[in-house]
C-alpha positions as CSV (number, residue, x, y, z in Angstrom):
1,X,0.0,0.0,0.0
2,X,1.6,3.1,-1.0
3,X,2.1,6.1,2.0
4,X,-1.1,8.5,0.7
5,X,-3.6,5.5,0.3
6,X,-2.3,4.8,4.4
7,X,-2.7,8.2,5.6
8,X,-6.2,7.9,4.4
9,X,-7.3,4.6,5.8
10,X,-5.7,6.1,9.4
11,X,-7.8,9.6,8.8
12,X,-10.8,7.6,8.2
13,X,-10.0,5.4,11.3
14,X,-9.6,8.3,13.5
15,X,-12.9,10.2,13.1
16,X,-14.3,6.4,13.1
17,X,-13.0,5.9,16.8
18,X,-13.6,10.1,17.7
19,X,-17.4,9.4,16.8
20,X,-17.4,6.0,18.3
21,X,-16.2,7.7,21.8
22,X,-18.7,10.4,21.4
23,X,-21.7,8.3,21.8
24,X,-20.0,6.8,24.8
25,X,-19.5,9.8,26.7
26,X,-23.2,11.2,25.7
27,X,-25.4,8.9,28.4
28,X,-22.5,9.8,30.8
29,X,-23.2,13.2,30.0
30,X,-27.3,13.4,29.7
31,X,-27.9,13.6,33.7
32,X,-26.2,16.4,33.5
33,X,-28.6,17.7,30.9
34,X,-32.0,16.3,32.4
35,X,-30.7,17.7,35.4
36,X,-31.7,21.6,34.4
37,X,-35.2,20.8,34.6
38,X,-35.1,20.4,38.3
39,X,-34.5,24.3,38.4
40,X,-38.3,25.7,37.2
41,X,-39.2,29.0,35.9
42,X,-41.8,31.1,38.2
43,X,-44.0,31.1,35.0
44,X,-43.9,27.2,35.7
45,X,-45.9,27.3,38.4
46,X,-49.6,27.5,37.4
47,X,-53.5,26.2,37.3
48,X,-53.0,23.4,35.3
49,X,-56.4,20.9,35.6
50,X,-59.7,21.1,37.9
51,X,-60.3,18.0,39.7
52,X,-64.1,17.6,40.3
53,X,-65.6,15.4,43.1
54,X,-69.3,14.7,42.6
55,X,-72.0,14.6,46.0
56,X,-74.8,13.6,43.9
57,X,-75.7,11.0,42.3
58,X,-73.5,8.5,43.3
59,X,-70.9,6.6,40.9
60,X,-73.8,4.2,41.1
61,X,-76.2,6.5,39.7
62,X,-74.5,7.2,36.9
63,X,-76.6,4.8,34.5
64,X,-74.4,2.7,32.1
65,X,-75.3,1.9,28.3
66,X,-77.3,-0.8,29.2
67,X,-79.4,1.0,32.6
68,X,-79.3,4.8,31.5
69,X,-81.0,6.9,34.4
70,X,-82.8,10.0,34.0
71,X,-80.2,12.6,36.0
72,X,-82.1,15.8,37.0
73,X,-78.9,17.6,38.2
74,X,-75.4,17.0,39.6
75,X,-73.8,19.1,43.0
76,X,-70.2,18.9,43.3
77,X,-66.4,20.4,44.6
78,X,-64.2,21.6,42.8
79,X,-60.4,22.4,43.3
80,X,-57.6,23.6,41.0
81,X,-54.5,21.8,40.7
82,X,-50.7,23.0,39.8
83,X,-48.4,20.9,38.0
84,X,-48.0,18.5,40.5
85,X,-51.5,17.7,41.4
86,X,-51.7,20.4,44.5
87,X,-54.4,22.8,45.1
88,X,-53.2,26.2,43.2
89,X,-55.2,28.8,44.7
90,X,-56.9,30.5,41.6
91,X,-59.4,33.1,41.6
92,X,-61.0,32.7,38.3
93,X,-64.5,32.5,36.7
94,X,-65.2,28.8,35.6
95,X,-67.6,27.7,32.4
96,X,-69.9,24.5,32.5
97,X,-70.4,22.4,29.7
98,X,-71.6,19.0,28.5
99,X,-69.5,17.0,25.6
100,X,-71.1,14.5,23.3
101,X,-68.9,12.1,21.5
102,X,-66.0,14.4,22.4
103,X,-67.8,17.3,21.0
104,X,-69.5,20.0,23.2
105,X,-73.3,19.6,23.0
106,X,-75.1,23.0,22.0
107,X,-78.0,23.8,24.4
108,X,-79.5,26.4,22.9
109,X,-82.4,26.4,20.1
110,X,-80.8,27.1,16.8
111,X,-84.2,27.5,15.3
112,X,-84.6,31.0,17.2
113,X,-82.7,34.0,16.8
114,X,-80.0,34.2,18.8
115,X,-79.9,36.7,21.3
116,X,-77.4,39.5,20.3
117,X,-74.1,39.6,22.6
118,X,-75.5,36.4,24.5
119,X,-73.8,33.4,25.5
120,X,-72.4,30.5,23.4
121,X,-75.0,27.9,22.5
122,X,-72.9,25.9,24.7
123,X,-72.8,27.5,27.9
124,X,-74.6,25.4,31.0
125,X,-73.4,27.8,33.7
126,X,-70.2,30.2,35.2
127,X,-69.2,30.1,38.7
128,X,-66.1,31.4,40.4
129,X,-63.1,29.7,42.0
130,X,-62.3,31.5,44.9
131,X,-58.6,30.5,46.4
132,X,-59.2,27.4,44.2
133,X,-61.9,25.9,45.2
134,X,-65.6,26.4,44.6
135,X,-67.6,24.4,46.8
136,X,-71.7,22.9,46.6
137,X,-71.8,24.1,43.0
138,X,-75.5,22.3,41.3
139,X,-76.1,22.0,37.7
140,X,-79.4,20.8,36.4
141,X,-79.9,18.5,33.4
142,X,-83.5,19.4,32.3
143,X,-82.4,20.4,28.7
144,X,-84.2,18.7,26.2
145,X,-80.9,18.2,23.9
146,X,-79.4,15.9,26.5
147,X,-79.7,12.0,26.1
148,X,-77.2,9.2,25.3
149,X,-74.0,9.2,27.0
150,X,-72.1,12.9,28.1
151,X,-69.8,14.3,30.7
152,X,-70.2,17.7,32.4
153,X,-66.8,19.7,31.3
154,X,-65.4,22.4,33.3
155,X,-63.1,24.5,31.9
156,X,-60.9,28.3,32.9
157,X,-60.6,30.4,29.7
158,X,-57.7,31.7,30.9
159,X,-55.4,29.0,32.0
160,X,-57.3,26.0,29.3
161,X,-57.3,24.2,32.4
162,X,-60.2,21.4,32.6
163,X,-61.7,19.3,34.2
164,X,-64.8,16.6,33.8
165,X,-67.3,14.3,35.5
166,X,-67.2,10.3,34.8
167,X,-69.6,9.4,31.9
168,X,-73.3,9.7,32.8
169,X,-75.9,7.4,30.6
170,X,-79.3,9.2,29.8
171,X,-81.7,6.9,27.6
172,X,-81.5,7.3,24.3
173,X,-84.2,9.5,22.2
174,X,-87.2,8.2,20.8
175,X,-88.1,9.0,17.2
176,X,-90.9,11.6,18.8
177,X,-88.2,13.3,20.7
178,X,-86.1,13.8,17.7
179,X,-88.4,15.4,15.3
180,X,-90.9,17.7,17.2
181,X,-90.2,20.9,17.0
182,X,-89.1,22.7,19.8
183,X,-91.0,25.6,19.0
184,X,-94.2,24.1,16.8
185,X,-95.8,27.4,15.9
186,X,-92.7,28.8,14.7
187,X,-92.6,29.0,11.1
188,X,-89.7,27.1,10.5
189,X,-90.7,24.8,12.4
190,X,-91.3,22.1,9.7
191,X,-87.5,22.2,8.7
192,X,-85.3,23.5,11.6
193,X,-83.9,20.4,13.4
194,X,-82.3,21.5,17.1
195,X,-80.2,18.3,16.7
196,X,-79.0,18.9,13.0
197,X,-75.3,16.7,13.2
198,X,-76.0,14.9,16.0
199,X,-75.1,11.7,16.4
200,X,-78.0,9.3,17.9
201,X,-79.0,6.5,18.2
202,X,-82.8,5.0,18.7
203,X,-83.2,1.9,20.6
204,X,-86.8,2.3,21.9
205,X,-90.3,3.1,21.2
206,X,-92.9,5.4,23.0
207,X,-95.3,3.7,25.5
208,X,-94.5,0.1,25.2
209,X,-95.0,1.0,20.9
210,X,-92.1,-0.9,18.5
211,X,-90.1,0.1,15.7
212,X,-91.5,-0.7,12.2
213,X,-90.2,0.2,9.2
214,X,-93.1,1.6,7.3
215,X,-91.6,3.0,3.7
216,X,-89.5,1.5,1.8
217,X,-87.6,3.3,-1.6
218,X,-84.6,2.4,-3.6
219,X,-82.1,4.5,-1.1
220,X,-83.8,4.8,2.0
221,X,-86.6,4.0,4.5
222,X,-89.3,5.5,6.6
223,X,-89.1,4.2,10.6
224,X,-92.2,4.7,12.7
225,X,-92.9,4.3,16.3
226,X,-96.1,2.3,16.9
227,X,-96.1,3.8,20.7
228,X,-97.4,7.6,19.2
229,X,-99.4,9.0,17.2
230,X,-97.7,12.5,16.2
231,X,-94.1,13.3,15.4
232,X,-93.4,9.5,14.7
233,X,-92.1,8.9,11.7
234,X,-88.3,9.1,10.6
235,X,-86.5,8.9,7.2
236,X,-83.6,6.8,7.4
237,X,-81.1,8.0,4.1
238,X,-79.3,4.7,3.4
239,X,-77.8,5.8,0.1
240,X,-77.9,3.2,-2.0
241,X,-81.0,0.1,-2.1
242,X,-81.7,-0.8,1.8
243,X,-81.0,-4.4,2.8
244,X,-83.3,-7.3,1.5
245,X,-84.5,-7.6,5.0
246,X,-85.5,-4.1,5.7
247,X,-89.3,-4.8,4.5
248,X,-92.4,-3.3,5.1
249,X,-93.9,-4.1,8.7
250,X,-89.9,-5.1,9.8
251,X,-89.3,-4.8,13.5
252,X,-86.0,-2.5,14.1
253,X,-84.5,-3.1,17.6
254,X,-81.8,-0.3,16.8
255,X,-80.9,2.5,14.7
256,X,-77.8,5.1,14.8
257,X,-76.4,7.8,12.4
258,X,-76.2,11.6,12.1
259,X,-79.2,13.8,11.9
260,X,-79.5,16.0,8.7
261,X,-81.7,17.6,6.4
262,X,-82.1,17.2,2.9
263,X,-84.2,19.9,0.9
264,X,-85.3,20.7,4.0
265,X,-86.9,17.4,5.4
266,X,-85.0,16.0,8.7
267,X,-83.3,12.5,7.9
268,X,-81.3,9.7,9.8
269,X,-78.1,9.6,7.7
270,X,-74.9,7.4,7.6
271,X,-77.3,5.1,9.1
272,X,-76.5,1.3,11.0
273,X,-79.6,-0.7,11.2
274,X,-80.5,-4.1,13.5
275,X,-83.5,-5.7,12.6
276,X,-85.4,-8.1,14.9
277,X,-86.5,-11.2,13.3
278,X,-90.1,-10.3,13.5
279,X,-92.3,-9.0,10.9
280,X,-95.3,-6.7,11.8
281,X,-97.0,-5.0,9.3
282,X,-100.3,-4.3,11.7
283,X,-97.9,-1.7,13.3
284,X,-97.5,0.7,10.7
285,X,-99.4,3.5,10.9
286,X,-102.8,3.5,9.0
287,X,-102.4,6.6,5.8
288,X,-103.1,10.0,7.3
289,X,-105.3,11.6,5.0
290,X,-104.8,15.0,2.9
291,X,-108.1,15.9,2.1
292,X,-109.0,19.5,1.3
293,X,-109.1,20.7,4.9
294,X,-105.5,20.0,5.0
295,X,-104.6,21.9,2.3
296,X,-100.9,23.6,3.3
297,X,-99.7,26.9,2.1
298,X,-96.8,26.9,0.3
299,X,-95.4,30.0,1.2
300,X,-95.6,28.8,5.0
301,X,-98.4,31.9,6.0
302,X,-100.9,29.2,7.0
303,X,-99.5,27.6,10.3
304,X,-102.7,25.8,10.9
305,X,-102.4,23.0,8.7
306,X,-98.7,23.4,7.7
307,X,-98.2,22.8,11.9
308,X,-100.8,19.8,11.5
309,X,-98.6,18.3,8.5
310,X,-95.8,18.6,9.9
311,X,-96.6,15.9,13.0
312,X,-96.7,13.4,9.9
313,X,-93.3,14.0,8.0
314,X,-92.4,10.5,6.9
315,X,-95.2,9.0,8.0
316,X,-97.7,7.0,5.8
317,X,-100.5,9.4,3.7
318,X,-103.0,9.2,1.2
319,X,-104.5,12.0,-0.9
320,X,-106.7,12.0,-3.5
321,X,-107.6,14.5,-6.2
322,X,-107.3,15.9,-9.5
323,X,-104.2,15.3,-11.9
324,X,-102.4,18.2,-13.1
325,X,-101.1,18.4,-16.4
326,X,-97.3,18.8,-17.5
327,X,-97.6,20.0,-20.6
328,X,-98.8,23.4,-20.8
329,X,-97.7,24.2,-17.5
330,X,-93.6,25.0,-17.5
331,X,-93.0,24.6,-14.2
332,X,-95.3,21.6,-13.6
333,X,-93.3,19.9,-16.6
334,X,-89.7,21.0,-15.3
335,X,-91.2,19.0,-11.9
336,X,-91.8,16.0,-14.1
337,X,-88.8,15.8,-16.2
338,X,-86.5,16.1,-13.5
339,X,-88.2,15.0,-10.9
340,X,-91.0,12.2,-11.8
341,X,-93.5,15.1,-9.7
342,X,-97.1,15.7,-9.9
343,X,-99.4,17.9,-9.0
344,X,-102.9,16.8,-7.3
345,X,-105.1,19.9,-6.7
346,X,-108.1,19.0,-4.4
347,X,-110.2,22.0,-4.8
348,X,-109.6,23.8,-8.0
349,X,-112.6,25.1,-10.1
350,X,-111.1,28.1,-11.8
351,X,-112.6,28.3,-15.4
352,X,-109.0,28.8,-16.8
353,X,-107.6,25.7,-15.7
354,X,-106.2,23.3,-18.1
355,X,-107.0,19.9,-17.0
356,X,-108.9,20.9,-13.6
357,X,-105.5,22.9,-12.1
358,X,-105.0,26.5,-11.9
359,X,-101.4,28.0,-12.8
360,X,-101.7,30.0,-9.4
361,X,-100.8,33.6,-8.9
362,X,-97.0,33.8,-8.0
363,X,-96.4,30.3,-6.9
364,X,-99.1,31.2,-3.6
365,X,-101.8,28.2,-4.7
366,X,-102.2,25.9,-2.0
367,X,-101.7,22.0,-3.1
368,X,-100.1,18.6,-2.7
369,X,-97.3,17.2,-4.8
370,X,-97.2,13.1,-5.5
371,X,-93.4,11.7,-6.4
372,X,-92.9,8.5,-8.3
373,X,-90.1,6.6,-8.1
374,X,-89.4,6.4,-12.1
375,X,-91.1,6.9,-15.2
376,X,-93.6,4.7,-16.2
377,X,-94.4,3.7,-12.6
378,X,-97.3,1.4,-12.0
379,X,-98.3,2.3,-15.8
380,X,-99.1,6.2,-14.5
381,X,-98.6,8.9,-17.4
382,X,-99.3,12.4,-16.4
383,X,-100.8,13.2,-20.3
384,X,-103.5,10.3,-19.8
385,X,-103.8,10.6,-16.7
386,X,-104.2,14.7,-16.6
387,X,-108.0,16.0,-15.3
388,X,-108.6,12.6,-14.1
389,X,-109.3,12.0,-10.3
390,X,-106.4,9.7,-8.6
391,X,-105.4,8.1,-5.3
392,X,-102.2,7.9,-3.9
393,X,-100.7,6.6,-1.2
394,X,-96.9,7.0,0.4
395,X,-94.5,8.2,2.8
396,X,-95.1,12.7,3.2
397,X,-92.6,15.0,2.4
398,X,-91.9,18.1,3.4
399,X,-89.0,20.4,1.2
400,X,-88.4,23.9,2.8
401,X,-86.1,26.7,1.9
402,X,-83.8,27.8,5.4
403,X,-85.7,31.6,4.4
404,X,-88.9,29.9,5.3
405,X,-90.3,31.4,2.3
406,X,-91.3,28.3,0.3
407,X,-92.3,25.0,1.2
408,X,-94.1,22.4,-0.4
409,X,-95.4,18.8,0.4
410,X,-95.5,15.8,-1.4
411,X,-96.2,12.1,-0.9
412,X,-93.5,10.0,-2.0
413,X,-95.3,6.6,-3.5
414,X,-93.6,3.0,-2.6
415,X,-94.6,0.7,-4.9
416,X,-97.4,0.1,-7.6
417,X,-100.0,-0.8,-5.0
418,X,-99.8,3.0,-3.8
419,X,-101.4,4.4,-7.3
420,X,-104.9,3.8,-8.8
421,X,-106.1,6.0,-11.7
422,X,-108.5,6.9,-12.3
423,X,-109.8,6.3,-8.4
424,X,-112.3,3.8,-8.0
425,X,-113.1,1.0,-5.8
426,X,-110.1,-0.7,-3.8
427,X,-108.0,2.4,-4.1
């Protein structure tokens, strides 16, 4: 080997060994290092969690997912810890609120107009800390929004520091619970959901009642609660064709998803169904009836019988009356083209109508709307079928604008038993 190529080999063989003793001297030299943070800052020491100790109820009170309980309110200590877990004594305002699948659970009715300058939708209560501790403090859990499983969440603004309560287990909703208004004579009151992205879930009917499923379409079904007779009907959005065993008169033990809105009309989406191997079709409600006393107004000015429709959104109806045409009409034959939608005017008997329906006079004519699910359907033809008197049967829709300043209805047919034109005997 000549003498360069062995000055290089030793070079390389020196930084080898100086690196090599390097990471044997570093653990010798990290106590040294973790050492420092034995010397704290003043800034160090500081309100750093709340540690809550509940009087009432008892652990045992709690409820669990399989025994919720009712809990009217809770009373509780608090104290405020440092960064070692002793009592730091803050003087500080706390806030009170419940979390929901690690969200926090808005109180408030979003329907209404909020309150200028008010409090967060959130808010249960403030209460002080006084040389950290804040003693007898009760909450009450009255609010209809709370069900399923929360925590009360105590937090300082200031600090970030928190604290919570163990999980408490209230029953589930019903369906009922879920879609009645909070306010039913407000006039949004048919599509204004005080739970819109909530996740629920729906194990249980009203007064002894059962689940049934009581619609059935090609990417969803209508769920009703046997146990009431108002608010209790739910459309469950499934996306794509429901399961095979998700029939008419089909006994549900358990439903959970989020709740939205679609045109307007509150839906279970994202849903997971269990069915009960029973089969009940006697429990489905019998077909309200939209006769002309029920006739809504579709700019939402006649809360009488738009608050009376809305208790049946989703629920089984019938109507019968007078088919509109979709020729003449451009908007009634936009509504069928795109949307396989009829007109059926109960009451009309303006000499001008074409096929026994009046145009209207700026969209304020008070009527029903029917939806089949394709062209063709069950052999119905708006142009033979136009000026002839039909019956139809389906699941009632409701399709609002968020102004409030439209809002239609319409009965969504199932399947070919649900039409007969003209109407006759057996419809």
């Amino acid at each position: 080997m000549d003498t360069a190529n062995r000055r290089k080999n030793l070079t390389a063989r020196a930084t080898f060994l100086a690196a090599a003793s390097w990471r044997y001297v570093l653990p010798a030299a990290l106590p040294l290092l973790l050492g420092r943070c034995d010397y704290q800052s003043a800034g160090d020491h500081r309100l750093t969690s709340l540690r809550l100790t509940l009087h009432s109820p008892k652990s045992s009170e709690l409820g669990s997912p399989t025994a919720p309980q009712q809990v009217p309110s809770l009373s509780f200590d608090v104290e405020a810890l440092d960064e070692k877990g002793q009592v730091f004594p803050a003087n500080t305002m706390l806030s009170a609120f419940l979390a929901a699948g690690g969200s926090r659970l808005s109180l408030s009715n979003p329907c209404a107009a909020p309150a200028p300058g008010g409090d967060p939708p959130w808010l249960l209560q403030r209460f002080p800390l006084q040389g950290g501790r804040a003693q007898n403090i009760d909450i009450g859990l009255g609010n209809p929004g709370i069900f399923g499983r929360v925590e009360l969440n105590l937090e300082d603004q200031q600090s970030q520091a928190l604290g919570s309560s163990p999980s408490i287990y209230f029953p589930n909703p019903t369906i009922p619970r879920l879609v009645t208004p909070l306010d039913p004579n407000a006039g949004n009151a048919s599509y204004c959901s005080p739970y819109l992205g909530r996740q629920v879930v729906v194990d249980h009917a009203t007064s002894g009642g059962k689940l049934v499923v009581s619609s059935v379409f090609q990417s969803g079904i209508g769920v009703s609660d046997s146990g009431a007779s108002d608010y209790n009907s739910l459309y469950v959005f499934t996306f794509g064709q429901p399961p095979s065993y998700l029939r008419l008169g089909t006994v549900v033990n358990r439903m959970s998803g989020a709740i939205a809105k679609f045109n307007g009309m509150t839906q279970l989406a994202n849903p997971a169904i269990t069915a009960a191997d029973e089969l009940r079709p006697d429990l489905i409600p019998p077909p309200v009836e939209l006769d002309a006393s029920r006739l809504p107004d579709n700019k939402a000015m006649d809360q009488v019988n738009n608050k009376w429709l809305t208790k049946h959104i989703a629920a089984p109806a019938r109507i019968t009356g007078v088919v509109c045409e979709v020729q003449n009409d451009a908007g009634r034959r936009d509504n069928w083209l795109k949307y396989n939608t009829v007109v059926v005017n109960l009451v009309d008997s303006d000499p001008a109508s074409s096929a026994g329906c009046s145009p209207g006079q700026d969209f304020s004519f008070r009527y029903f709307s029917v939806q089949m699910p394709g062209k063709g359907f069950a052999g119905f033809d708006p142009l033979v079928a136009a000026g002839q008197s039909g019956t139809f049967t389906g699941m009632l829709m409701n399709s609002a604008s968020k102004s409030g300043k439209t809002l239609y209805w319409t009965v969504a047919v199932r399947s070919t038993g649900d039409v007969c034109v003209p109407s006759g005997a057996g419809c």
